[in-house]
N, C-alpha and C positions, 0 to 999 in steps of 0.2 A: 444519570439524568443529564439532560442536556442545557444549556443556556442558549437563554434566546438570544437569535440569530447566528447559532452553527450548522446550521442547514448549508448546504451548497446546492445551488440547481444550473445545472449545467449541462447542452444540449449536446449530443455526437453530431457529426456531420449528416447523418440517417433522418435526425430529428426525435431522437430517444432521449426520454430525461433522465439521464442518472444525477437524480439528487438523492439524499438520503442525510441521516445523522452520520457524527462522524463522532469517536468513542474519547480520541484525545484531542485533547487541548492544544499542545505545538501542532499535530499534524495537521488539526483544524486549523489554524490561524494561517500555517505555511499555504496551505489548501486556498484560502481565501484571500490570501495575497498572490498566489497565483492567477487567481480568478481576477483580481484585482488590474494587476499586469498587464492582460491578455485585454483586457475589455475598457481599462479606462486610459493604461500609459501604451499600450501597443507593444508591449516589449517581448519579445518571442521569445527571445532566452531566456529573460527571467521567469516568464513562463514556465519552458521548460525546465529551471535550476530549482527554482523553490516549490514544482509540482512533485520532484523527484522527491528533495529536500523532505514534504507534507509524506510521501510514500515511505519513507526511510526513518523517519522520526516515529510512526506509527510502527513498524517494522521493530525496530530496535525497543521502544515501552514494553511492546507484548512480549521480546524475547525475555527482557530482565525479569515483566514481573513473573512468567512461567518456571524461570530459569528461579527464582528466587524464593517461590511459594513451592518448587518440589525441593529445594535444600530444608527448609525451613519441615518439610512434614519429616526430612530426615534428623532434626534439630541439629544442622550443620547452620552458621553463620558463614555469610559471602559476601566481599563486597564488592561495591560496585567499580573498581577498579577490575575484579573477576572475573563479574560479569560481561563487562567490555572485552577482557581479552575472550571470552569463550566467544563472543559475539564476531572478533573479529579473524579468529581462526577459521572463518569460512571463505576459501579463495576471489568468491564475485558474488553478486549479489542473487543470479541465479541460487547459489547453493545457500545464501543465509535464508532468504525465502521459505524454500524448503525445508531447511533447520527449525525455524520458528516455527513455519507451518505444522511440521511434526510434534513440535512441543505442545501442540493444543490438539492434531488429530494426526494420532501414529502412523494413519496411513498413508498420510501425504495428503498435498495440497489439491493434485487433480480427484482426487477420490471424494475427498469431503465437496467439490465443488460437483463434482457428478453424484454426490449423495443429496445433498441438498437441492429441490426442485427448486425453489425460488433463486437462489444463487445460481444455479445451472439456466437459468432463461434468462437473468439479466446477463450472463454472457454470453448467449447463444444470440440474443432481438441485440443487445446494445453495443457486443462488441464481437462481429461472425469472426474477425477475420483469427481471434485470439481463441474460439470454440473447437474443439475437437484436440486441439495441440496442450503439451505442456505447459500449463499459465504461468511460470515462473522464468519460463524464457521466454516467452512473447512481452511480461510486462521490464524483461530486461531489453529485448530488440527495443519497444517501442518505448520507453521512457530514460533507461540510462542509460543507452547509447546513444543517443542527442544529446543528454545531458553530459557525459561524459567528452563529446566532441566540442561542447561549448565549451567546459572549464579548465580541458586539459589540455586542450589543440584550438584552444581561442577561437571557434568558428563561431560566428553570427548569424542566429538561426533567422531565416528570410521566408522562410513556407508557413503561412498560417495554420496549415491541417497540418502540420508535425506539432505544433504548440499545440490544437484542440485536441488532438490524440493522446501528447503526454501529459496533459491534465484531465481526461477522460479514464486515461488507463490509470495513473496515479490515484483516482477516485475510485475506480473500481478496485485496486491492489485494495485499495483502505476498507474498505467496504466487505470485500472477503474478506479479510484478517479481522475486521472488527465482527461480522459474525460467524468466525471460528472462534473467536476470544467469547462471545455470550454462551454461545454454544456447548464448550468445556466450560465455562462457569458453574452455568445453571446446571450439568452435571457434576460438578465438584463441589456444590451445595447442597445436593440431594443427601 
């Protein structure tokens, strides 16, 4: 269930609205200080730091709770000290993506997103240039490597459509992971 006002609407450069619910709570809030940044303080990097921030916080939830609820069917206990290092033995964020994404659909991230029609058209109309390639390195090109150039090579992000990009792509990462995460749900309560 959601609380009012965690909706995000926010427009691509095209003029596509990808708004939508967003399933957690930090990724929401990171999400909408993002939004916040970009539209009231002007700040482009923060933009781009806490858009990443909203994708990675939502990113890491869904690996613990997957990661936690197949120990638990095996009645092993794990903690989240654990879970953090399983999380973090994945080399870049490329390959955690894919990890997590598998933890909810085996076959990978591009398959469930070419399985699913409604997911396959919000990134085909809202994001072409991220359609037909690998989503998991398109949403590492276009959101954490700005991000990454901001925080660890101090660059000062100055291009506005690099900031409505990595909060665009950050919203759609959230937005595929959160319905892959309903998606195995509502099959693992059947």
């Amino acid at each position: 269930m959601l609380l009012p006002g965690r909706d995000i609407s926010f427009q691509c450069s095209r003029g596509h609205d990808n708004a939508g619910p967003v399933e957690s709570e930090v990724g929401s809030l990171f999400l909408q200080r993002a939004q916040y940044e970009f539209a009231t303080n002007l700040d482009l990097s923060m933009t781009i730091i806490l858009a990443a921030m909203g994708f990675e916080a939502e990113l890491s939830r869904l690996h613990h709770k997957w990661q936690l609820l197949a120990a638990w069917d095996k009645a092993i206990d794990i903690a989240s000290e654990k879970l953090d290092e399983l999380l973090r033995k994945h080399p870049n964020i490329k390959e955690k993506i894919n990890a997590v994404a598998a933890l909810m659909h085996p076959s990978g991230l591009d398959d469930f997103v070419n399985g699913q029609a409604d997911v396959r058209q919000v990134v085909a109309e809202g994001y072409p240039s991220l359609a037909g390639k690998p989503l998991a390195d398109g949403i590492q090109r276009a959101l954490f490597w700005p991000r990454n150039a901001i925080v660890h090579m101090g660059r000062i992000a100055s291009e506005r459509e690099e900031a409505v990009r990595a909060l665009n792509v950050a919203r759609l990462g959230v937005y595929v992971l959160d319905r892959m995460d309903e998606i195995k749900r509502n099959a693992t309560a059947v």
